[in-house]
C-alpha positions as CSV (number, residue, x, y, z in Angstrom):
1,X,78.8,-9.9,-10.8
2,X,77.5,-10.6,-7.1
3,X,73.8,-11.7,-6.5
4,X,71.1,-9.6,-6.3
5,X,70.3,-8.8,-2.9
6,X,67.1,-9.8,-2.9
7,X,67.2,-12.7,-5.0
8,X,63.9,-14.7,-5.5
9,X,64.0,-17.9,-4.9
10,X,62.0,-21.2,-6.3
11,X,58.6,-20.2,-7.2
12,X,56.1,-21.8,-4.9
13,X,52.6,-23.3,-5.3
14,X,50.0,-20.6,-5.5
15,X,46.8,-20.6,-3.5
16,X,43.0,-20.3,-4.5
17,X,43.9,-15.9,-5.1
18,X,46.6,-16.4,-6.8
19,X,49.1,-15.6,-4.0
20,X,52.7,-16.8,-3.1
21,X,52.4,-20.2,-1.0
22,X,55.7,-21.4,0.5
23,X,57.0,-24.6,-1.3
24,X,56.1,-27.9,0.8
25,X,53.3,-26.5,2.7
26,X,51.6,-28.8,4.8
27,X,49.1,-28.6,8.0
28,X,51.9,-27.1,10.3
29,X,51.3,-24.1,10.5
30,X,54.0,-21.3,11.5
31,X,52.9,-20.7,14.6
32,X,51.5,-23.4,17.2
33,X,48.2,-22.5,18.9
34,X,45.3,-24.1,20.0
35,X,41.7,-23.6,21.6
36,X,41.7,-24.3,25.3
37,X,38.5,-23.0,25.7
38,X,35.2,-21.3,24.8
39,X,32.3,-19.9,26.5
40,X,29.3,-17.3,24.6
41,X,26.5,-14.8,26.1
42,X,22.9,-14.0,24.7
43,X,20.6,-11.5,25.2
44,X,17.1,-12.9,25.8
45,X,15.6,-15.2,23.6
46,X,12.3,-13.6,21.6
47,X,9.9,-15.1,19.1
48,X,11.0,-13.9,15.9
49,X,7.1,-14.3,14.4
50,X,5.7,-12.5,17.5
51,X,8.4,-10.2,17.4
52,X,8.3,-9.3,13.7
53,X,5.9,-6.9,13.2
54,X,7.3,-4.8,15.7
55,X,10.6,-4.0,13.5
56,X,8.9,-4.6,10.2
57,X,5.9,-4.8,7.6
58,X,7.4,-6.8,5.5
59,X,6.4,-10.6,7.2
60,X,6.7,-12.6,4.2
61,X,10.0,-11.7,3.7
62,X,10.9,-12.3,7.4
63,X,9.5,-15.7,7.5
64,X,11.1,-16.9,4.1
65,X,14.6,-16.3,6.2
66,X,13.3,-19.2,8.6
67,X,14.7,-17.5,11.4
68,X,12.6,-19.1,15.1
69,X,14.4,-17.1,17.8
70,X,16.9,-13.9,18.1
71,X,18.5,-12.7,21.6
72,X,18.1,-8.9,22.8
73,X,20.0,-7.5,25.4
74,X,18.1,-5.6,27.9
75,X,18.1,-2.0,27.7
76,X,21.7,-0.5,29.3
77,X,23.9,-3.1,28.3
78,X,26.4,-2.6,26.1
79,X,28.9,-4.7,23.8
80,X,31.7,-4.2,26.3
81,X,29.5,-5.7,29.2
82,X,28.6,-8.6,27.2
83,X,32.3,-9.3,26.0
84,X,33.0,-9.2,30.1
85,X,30.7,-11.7,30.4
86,X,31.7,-14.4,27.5
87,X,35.6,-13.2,27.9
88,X,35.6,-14.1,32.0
89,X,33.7,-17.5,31.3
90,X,36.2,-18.4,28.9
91,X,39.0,-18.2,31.3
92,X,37.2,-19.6,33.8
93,X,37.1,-23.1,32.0
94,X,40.5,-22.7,30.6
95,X,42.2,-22.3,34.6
96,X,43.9,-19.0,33.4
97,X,43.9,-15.9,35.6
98,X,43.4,-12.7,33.3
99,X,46.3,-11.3,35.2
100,X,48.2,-13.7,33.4
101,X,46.7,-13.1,29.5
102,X,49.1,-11.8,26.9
103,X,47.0,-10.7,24.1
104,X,43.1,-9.4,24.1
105,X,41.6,-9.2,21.3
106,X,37.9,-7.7,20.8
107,X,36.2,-8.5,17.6
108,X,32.8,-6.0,16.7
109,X,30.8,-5.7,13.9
110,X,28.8,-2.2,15.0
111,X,29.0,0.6,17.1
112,X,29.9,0.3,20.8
113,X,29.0,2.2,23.8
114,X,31.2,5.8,22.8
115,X,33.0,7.7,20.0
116,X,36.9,8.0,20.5
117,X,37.2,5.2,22.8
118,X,38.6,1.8,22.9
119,X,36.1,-1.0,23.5
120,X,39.0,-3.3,23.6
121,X,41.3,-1.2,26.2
122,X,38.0,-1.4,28.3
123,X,37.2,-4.9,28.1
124,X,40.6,-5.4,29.1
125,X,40.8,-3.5,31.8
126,X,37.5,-5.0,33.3
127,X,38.8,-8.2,32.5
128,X,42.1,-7.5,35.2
129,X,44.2,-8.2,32.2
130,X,46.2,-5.2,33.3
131,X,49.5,-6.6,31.7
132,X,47.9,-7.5,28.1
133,X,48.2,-5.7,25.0
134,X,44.7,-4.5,23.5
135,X,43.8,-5.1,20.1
136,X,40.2,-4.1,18.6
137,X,39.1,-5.6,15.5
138,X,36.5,-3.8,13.3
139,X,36.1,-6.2,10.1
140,X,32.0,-6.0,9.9
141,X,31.1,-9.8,11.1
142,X,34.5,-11.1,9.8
143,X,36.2,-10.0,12.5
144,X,35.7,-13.3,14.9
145,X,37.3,-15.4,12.3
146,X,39.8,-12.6,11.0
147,X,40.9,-12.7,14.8
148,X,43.0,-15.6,14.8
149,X,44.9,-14.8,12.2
150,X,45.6,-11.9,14.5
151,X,46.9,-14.0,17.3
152,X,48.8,-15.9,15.2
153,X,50.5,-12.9,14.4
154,X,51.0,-11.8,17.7
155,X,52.7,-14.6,18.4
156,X,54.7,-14.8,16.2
157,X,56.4,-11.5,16.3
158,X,55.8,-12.1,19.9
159,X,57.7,-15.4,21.4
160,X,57.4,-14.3,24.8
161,X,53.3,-14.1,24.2
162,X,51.4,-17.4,25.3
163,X,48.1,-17.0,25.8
164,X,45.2,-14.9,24.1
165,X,41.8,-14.0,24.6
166,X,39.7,-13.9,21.7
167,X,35.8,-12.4,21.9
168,X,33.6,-11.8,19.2
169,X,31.0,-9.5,20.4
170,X,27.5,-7.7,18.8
171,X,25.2,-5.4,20.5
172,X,23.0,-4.1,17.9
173,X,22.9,-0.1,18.1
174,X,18.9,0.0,17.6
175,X,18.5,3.7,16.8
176,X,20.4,3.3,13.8
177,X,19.7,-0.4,12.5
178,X,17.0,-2.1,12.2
179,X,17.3,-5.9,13.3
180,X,15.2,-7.5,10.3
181,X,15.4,-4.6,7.6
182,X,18.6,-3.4,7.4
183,X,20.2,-6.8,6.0
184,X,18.8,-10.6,5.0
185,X,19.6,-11.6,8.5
186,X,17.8,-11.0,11.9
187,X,20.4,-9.5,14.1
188,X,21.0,-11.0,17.8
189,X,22.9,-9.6,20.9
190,X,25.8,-11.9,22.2
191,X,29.3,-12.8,22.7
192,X,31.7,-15.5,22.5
193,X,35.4,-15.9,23.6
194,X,37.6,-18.3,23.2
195,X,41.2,-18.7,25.0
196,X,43.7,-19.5,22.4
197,X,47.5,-20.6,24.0
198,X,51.0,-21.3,22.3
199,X,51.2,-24.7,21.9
200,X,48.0,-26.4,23.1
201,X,46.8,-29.6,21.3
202,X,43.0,-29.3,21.0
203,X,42.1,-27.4,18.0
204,X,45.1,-26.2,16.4
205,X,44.9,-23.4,14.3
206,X,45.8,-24.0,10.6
207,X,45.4,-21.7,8.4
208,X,43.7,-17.7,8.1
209,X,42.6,-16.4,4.6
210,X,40.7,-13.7,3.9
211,X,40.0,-11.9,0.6
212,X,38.8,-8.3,0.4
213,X,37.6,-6.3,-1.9
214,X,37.4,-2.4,-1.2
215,X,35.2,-1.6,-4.5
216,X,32.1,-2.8,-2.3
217,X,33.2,-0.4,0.9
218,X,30.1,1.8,0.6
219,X,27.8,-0.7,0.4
220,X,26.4,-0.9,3.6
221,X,27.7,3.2,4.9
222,X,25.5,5.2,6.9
223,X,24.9,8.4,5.0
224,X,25.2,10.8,8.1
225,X,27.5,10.5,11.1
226,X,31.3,10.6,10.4
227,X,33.7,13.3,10.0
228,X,32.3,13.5,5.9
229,X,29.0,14.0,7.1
230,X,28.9,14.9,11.0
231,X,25.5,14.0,13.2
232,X,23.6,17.5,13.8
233,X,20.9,18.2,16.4
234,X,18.4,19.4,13.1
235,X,18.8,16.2,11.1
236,X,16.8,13.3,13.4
237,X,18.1,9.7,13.4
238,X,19.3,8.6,10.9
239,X,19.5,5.1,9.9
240,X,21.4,2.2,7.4
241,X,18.5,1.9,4.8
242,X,16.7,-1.4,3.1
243,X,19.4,-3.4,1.3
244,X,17.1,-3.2,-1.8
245,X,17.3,0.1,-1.8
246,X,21.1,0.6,-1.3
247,X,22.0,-1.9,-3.6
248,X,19.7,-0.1,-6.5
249,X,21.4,3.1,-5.2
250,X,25.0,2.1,-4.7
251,X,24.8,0.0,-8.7
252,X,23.1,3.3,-10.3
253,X,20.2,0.8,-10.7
254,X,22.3,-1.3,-13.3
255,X,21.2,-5.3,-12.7
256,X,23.8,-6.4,-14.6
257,X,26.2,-5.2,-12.2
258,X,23.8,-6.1,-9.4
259,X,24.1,-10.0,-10.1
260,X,28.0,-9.8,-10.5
261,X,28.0,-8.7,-6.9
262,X,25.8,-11.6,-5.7
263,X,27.8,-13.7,-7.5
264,X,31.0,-12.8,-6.7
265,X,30.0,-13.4,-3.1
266,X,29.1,-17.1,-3.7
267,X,32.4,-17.4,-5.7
268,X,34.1,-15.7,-3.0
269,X,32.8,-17.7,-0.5
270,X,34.4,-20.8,-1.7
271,X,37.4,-19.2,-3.0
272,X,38.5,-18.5,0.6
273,X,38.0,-21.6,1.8
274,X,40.2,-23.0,-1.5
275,X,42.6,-20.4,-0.5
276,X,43.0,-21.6,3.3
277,X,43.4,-25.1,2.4
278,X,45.8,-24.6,0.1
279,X,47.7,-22.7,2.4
280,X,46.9,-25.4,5.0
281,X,47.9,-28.3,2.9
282,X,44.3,-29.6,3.0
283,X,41.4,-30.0,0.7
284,X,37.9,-29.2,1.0
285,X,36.9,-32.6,0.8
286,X,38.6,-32.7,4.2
287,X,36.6,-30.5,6.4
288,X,34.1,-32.3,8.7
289,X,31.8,-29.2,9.6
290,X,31.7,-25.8,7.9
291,X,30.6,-23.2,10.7
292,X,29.5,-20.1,9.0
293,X,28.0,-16.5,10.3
294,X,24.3,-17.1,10.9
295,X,22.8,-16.3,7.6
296,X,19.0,-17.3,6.7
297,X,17.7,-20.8,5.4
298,X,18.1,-20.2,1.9
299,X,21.4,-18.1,1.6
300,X,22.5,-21.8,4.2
301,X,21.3,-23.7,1.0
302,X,23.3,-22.2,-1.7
303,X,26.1,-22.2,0.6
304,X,25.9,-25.7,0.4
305,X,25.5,-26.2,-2.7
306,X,28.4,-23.9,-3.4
307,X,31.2,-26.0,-1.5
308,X,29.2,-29.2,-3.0
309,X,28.6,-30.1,0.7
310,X,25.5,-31.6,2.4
311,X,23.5,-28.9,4.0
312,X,23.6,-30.7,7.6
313,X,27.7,-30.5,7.5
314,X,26.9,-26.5,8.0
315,X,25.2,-24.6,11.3
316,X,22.4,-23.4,9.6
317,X,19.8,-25.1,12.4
318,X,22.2,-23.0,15.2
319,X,22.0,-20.1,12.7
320,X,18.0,-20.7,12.8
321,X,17.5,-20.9,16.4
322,X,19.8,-17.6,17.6
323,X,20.0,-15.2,14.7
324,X,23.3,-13.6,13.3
325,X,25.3,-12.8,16.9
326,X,28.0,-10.7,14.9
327,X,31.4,-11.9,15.3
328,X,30.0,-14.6,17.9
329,X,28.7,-17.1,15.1
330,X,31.3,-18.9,14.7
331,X,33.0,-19.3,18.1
332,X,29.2,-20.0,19.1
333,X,28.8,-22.8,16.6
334,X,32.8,-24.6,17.3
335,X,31.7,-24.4,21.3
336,X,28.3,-26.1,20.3
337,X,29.3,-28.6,18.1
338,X,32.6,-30.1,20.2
339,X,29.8,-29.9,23.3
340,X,27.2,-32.2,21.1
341,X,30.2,-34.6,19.7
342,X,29.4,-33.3,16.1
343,X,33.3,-32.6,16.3
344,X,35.7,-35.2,17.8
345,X,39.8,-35.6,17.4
346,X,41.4,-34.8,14.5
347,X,38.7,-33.5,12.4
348,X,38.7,-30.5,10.3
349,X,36.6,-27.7,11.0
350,X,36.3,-24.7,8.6
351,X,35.1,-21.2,10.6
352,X,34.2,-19.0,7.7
353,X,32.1,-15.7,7.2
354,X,31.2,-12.7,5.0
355,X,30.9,-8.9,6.1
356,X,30.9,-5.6,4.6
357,X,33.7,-4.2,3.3
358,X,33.7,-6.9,1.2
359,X,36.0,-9.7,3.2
360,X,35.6,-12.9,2.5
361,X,37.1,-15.0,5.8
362,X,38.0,-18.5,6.3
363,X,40.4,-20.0,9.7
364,X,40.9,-24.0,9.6
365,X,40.9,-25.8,12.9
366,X,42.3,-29.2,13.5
367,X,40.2,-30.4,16.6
């Protein structure tokens, strides 16, 4: 009898999930690419105390984040305009002519400027990356991190591909979310890019994981607007509502359930950064920095604790001092700490995040 055509062959390790991991994996990772550059954008800097009350009654809650500043872009500009910005910068340092890009890649977390329209298509085409292919990401603020798993793909199925532009970019769409009520994270205005090219040396990507769970999707919906539930000219504004509230609602008010879903996000959390290093070759113990989306003090705290880390191996003072920029975070915090020498060769940096959805996202970086 001949052999099955698809024959299995020796069973691998598995990761952190559970999944298939090829036998004598190591940190090479299939496809070589590395950081050549990074650049980021903010809105204006504003007091978050003097600020407060205009978005919110609730100041005690506010202040117990521990949040000092957030960045607002001015009235008229939009996510595109600010991805133009970071995106251009980024080249710019890296001495590569858009012209001469492969692969753009726009990462956003909320709306941007229209409905049926391609935020990424445009940002390329403002860029003068006329010859690039256009990919928009829409993974809540996972999608900056998500991203190079992207390129990575890209290339691979694409030899003749070289260099990529990655932006993570936030804009918050104010008549429909509220900056310190809609979430346990004051919400900035920003982007960041970084130019990612086949074969560079400085921080090689590693590894991508993400886990996703789609039982949490309408967690953080919008109950109007949508082809379900269409926007009318009778109805007003409408907006995402307190998380309080939509967690009571979306659990049916059952706490039991309520606590697994907190804790499955802390278990998540670290699960996906098992998961990568397994796939990496690596161990937790060997990450230098862990450069997480700009969440508040104490969620930075229990972070900590949950990767049994010290809390100064984390952004959480970058987090405190610009707000949650979206998909920026982490390509904000990898550009500030290789500026400030809190990153130098060959150590191990771990760009991770959480967004709605649920996705859980970890990329490893060898610097």
């Amino acid at each position: 009898m001949s052999a099955p055509r698809h024959a299995a062959g020796p069973a691998g390790p598995r990761t952190a999930e559970g999944r298939a991991q090829p036998a004598g994996a190591s940190d090479a990772p299939p496809v070589a690419l590395g950081v050549a550059a990074l650049a980021h954008v903010l809105g204006e800097p504003v007091d978050v105390a003097v600020a407060a009350p205009r978005y919110t009654t609730d100041l005690d809650r506010v202040r117990s984040w521990e949040y000092r500043t957030f960045h607002r872009a001015a009235d008229g500009i939009g996510v595109t305009d600010l991805a133009v910005v970071a995106g251009g910068t980024a080249l710019d340092r890296a001495g590569v002519a858009a012209a001469d890009l492969d692969l753009v890649v726009l990462a956003v977390p909320d709306l941007v400027e229209h409905l049926y329209w391609d935020a990424a298509a445009h940002t390329q085409a403002r860029l003068g990356a006329h010859d690039a292919e256009a990919v928009l990401l829409n993974q809540a603020c996972g999608g900056g991190v998500a991203g190079f798993d992207t390129v990575a793909g890209r290339f691979a199925t694409h030899p003749g591909y070289r260099t990529a532009l990655l932006i993570g970019a936030n804009r918050v769409c104010e008549p429909y979310w509220n900056r310190m009520e809609i979430n346990t994270s004051v919400f900035s205005d920003g982007a960041a890019a970084a130019v990612l090219v086949r074969d560079h040396d400085r921080c090689r990507w590693l590894a991508t994981e993400t886990i996703s769970d789609g039982r949490y999707a309408g967690f953080m919906r919008m109950p109007v607007g949508g082809a379900a539930a269409p926007f009318t000219p009778d109805a007003g504004t409408p907006r995402v509502g307190d998380p309080a509230e939509r967690l009571n609602e979306f659990f049916a008010g059952d706490v039991r359930r309520m606590f697994r879903f907190v804790a499955a996000i802390r278990d998540r959390n670290r699960r996906v950064v098992a998961a990568a290093c397994a796939r990496a070759g690596v161990t937790p113990a060997d990450i230098r920095r862990f450069v997480h989306f700009h969440d508040n003090a104490r969620q930075f705290a229990e972070l900590a604790k949950d990767l049994g880390v010290e809390l100064d191996r984390t952004n959480v003072d970058l987090a405190l001092d610009h707000g949650h920029v979206g998909c920026a975070d982490q390509l904000i915090g990898l550009e500030h700490h290789l500026a400030h020498g809190d990153l130098t060769a060959g150590d191990l940096v771990a760009l991770t995040s959480t967004g709605s959805g649920m996705h859980w996202v970890c990329t490893l970086l060898r610097v």
